[in-house]
C-alpha positions in Angstrom: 19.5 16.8 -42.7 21.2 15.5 -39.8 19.4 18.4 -37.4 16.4 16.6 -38.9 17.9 13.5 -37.6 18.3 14.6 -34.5 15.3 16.1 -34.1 13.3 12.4 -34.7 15.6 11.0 -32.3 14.8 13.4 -29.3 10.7 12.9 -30.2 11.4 9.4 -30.1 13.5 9.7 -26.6 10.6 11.6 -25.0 7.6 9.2 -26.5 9.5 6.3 -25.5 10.3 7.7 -21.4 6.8 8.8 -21.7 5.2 5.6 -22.2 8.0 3.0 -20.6 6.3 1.5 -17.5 6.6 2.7 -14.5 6.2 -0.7 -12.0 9.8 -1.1 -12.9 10.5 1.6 -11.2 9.4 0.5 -7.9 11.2 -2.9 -7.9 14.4 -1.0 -8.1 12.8 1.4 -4.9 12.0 -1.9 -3.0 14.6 -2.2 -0.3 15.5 -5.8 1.5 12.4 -7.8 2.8 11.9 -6.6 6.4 13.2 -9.5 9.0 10.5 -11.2 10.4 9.4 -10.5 14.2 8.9 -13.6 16.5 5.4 -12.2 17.8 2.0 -13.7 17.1 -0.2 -10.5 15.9 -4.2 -10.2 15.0 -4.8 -7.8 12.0 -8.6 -6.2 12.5 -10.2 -6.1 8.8 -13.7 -5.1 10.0 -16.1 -5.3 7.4 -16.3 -1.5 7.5 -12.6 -1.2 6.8 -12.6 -3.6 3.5 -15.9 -1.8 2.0 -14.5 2.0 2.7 -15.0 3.7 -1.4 -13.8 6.8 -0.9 -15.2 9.2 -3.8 -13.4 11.9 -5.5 -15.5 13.6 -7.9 -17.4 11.5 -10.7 -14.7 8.5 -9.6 -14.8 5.5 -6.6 -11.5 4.5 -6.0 -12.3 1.1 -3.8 -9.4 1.5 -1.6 -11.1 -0.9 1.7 -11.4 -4.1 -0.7 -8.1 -3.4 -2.2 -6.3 -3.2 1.2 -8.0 -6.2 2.5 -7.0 -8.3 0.0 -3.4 -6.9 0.0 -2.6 -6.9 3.6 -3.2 -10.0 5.0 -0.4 -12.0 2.6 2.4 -9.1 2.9 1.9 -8.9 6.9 2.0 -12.2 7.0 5.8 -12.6 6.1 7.1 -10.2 9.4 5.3 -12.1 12.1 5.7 -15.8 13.4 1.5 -15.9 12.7 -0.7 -13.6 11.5 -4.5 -14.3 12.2 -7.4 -12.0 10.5 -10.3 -11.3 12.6 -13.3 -8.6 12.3 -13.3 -7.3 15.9 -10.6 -6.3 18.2 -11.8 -8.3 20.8 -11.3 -11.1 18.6 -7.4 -11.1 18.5 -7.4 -11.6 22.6 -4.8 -14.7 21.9 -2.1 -12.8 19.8 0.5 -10.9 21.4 -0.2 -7.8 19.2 -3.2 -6.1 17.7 -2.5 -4.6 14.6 -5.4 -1.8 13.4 -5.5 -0.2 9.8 -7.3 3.0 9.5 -7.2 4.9 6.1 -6.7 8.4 6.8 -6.6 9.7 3.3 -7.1 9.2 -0.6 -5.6 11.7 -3.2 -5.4 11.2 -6.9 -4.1 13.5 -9.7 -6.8 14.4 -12.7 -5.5 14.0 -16.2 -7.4 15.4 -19.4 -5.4 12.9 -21.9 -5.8 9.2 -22.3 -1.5 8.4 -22.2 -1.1 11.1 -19.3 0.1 9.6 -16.2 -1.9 9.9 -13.0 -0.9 9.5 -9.1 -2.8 7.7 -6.3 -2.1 8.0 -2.8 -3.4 6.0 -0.2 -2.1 7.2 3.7 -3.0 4.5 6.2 -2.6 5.1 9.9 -1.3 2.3 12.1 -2.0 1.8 15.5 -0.4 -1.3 16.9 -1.4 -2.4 20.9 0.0 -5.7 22.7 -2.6 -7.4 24.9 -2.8 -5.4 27.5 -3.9 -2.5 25.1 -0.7 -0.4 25.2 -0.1 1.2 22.2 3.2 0.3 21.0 3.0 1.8 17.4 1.1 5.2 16.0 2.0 5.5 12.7 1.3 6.7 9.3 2.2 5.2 6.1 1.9 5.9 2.5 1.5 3.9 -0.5 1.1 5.5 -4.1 0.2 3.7 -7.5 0.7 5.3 -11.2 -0.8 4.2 -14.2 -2.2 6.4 -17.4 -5.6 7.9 -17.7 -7.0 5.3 -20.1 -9.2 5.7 -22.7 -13.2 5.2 -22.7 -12.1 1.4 -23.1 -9.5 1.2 -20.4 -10.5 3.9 -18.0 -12.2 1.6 -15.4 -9.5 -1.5 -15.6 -6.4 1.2 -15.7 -8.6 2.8 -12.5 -8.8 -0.6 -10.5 -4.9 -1.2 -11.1 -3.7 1.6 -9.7 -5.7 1.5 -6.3 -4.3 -2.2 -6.4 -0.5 -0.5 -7.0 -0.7 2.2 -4.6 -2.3 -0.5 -2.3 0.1 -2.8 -2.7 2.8 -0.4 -2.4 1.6 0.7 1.0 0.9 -2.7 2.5 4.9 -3.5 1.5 5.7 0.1 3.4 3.8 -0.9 6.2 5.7 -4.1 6.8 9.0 -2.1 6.2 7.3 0.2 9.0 5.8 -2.4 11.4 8.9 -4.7 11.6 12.0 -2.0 12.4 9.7 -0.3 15.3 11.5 -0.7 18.0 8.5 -1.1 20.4 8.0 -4.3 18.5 11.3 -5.6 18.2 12.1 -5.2 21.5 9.0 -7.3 22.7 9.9 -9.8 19.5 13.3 -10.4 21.3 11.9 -10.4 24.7 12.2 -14.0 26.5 8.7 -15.9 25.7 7.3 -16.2 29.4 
């Protein structure tokens, strides 16, 4: 009887681990807020950039329109003002150009509704001041988990996790952006 006992309470460990949430996870993960740089920046969002799908099979993961909604509001915390514009050329008042590029979508496959899948999202960086140095050339990854989802919840559970694993690659690319040392260096430098 009380190997029986047992037994119930080690399915109900593994159901209960298997189907606990895993966004707490990543508040735990999330170090301090990066400290803001006293720099004015342009971020390019070309209208290429915010429609990119990139395909995988049967599945459209709409990683550009994700992004551009995510990265605007999280940027905006490390600089003194962030302005969006749709062209390089655009940005010609800010002290730093800051240009997004995704460089690479990967997702796991799962058979089962409740099995957990992976999204990563890798977006290179290339930050320029106005002269059109290049200060930064970096990569960054974000990554999102949800579960499969059934024929009802497929396409909803599908849009949340590119919104997680963009989300969780526009906070790494503030972490990123704000501690490189090209940048704080200028951010420090006497305004002239």
């Amino acid at each position: 009887m009380q190997a029986l006992r047992r037994s119930v309470v080690l399915v109900l460990l593994v159901v209960a681990s298997v189907l606990a949430p895993s966004g707490s996870a990543r508040a735990q993960d999330q170090s301090a807020a990066p400290k803001p740089l006293n720099l004015t920046a342009g971020l390019v969002l070309t209208p290429e950039f915010c429609a990119t799908i990139d395909k995988k099979h049967s599945e459209k993961f709409e990683v550009g329109k994700a992004a551009c909604a995510q990265l605007e509001p999280v940027l905006s915390k490390i600089f003194t003002k962030l302005t969006r514009v749709d062209d390089a050329s655009k940005a010609a008042d800010a002290q730093v150009v800051l240009q997004p590029r995704i460089s690479e979508v990967g997702g796991t496959e799962k058979a089962f509704a409740f099995s957990t899948r992976e999204l990563v999202i890798l977006m290179e960086w290339t930050v320029r001041d106005r002269e059109g140095k290049v200060l930064m050339l970096d990569t960054v990854q974000g990554t999102g988990k949800r579960h499969m989802g059934n024929m009802y919840t497929y396409k909803s559970n599908l849009k949340h996790i590119v919104e997680d694993a963009t989300q969780d690659m526009a906070e790494q690319s503030a972490q990123k952006i704000a501690a490189a040392p090209a940048l704080v260096k200028l951010s420090s430098a006497p305004v002239q």
